[in-house]
N, C-alpha and C positions, 0 to 999 in steps of 0.2 A: 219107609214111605218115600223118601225125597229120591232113593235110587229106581223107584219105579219112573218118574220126569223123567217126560222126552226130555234131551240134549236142549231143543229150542227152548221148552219152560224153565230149566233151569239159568239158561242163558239170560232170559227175559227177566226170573226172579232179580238176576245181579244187577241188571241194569237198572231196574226200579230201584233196590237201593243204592244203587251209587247215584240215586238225583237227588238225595234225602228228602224222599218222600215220609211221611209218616203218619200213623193209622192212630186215630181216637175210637172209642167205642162211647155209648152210651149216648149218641145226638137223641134229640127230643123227636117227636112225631112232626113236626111241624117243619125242623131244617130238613128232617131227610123229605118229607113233601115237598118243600119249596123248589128243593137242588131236584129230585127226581122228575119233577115236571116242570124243569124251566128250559126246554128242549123241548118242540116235538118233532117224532123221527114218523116220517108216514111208511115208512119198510115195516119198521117193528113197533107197533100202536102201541100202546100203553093203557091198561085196564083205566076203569075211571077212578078218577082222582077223589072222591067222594067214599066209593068204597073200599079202596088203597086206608086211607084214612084212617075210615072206621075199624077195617082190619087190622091194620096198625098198632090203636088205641086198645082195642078188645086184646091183642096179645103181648100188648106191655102193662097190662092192666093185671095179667095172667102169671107175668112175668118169664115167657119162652121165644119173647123176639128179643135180639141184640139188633143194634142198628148202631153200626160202625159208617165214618167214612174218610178217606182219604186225604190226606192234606201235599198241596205243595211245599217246598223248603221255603215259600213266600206267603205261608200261614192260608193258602187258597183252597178251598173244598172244590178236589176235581171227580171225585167218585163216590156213592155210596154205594151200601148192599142192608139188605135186611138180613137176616140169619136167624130162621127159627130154630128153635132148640126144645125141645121134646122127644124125650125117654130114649133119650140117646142117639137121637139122627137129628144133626144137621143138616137142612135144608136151604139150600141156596134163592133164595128168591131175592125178585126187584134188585139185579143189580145194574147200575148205572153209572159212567164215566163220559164227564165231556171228552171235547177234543184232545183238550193238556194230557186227562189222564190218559185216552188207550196213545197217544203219544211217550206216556212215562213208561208205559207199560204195567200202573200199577194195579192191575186188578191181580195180577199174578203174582205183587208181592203179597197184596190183601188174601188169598188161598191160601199162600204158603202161610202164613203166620196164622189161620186159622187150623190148618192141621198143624202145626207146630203146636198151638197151644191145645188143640185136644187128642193128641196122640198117645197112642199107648192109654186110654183111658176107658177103649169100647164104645166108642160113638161111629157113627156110621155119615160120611158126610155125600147126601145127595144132591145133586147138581139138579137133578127132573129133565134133565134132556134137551136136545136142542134139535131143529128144522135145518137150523140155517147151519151148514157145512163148516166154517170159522168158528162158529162159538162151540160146535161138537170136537172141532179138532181141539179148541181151550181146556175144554174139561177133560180131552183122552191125554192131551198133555200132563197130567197129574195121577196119570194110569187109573185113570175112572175106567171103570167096568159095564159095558151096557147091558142095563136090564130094562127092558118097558116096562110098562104102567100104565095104569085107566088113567083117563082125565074128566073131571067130576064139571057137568055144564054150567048146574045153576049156583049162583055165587051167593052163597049167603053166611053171612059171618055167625049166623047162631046155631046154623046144620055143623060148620067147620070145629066150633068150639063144643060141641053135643057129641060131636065123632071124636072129638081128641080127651072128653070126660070131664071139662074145664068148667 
């Protein structure tokens, strides 16, 4: 998998660890809310924070979200990510790094140690695509494969948990 990395992401991976950044898993619902919406970016809005939330709670409750994030070598949380985990696809949602991190470049270490740790085990790790040109070149950096998808309108976290059998 790592010989599929463009040149650039593998480049990037090194950098992030040579800042000694390093990755916790298992923040509560509450840090990853606070850090995720203690920014607002008006390019790229952010669904609302109410039902972030609730989705959140409903799928740790489930137990198929990971919610990992980022630390500086200065104990600083510069990035999180949600990572749903169900019947074997990862799913990259809500990821978010301040300044420091896309400065450290760690969301590329954060990928790499996420297929590292489920490689070779039959999970299928989806990204869901991207609009914006930079974050679709992040994910083909990792030789992600593009496949479209429907996107479902209405947001309701007991249709989401009904379609998943939860």
């Amino acid at each position: 998998l790592y010989n599929a990395f463009s040149k650039n992401t593998k480049r990037n991976v090194q950098k992030a660890k040579a800042t000694g950044l390093y990755i916790k898993t298992g923040l509560s619902v509450g840090e990853f809310i606070d850090f995720y919406y203690s920014e607002i970016n008006k390019n790229h809005p952010k669904p609302r924070k109410e039902f972030v939330k609730e989705l959140l709670k409903a799928l740790k409750k489930h137990s198929v979200v990971e919610l990992y994030g980022v630390y500086s070598a200065g104990n600083e949380l510069i990035s999180v990510l949600a990572l749903l985990n169900y019947k074997k696809r990862l799913t990259y949602l809500l990821p978010y790094s301040n300044e420091k991190g896309k400065d450290t470049f760690d969301m590329f270490m954060l990928v790499d140690e996420i297929i590292r740790k489920y490689a070779a085990k039959g999970y299928v790790l989806d990204f869901e695509g991207s609009g914006v040109a930079g974050i679709a070149r992040f994910y083909q950096g990792f030789g992600a494969i593009y496949k479209p998808y429907y996107e479902i309108q209405k947001h309701s976290i007991r249709l989401l948990l009904q379609r998943m059998r939860l």
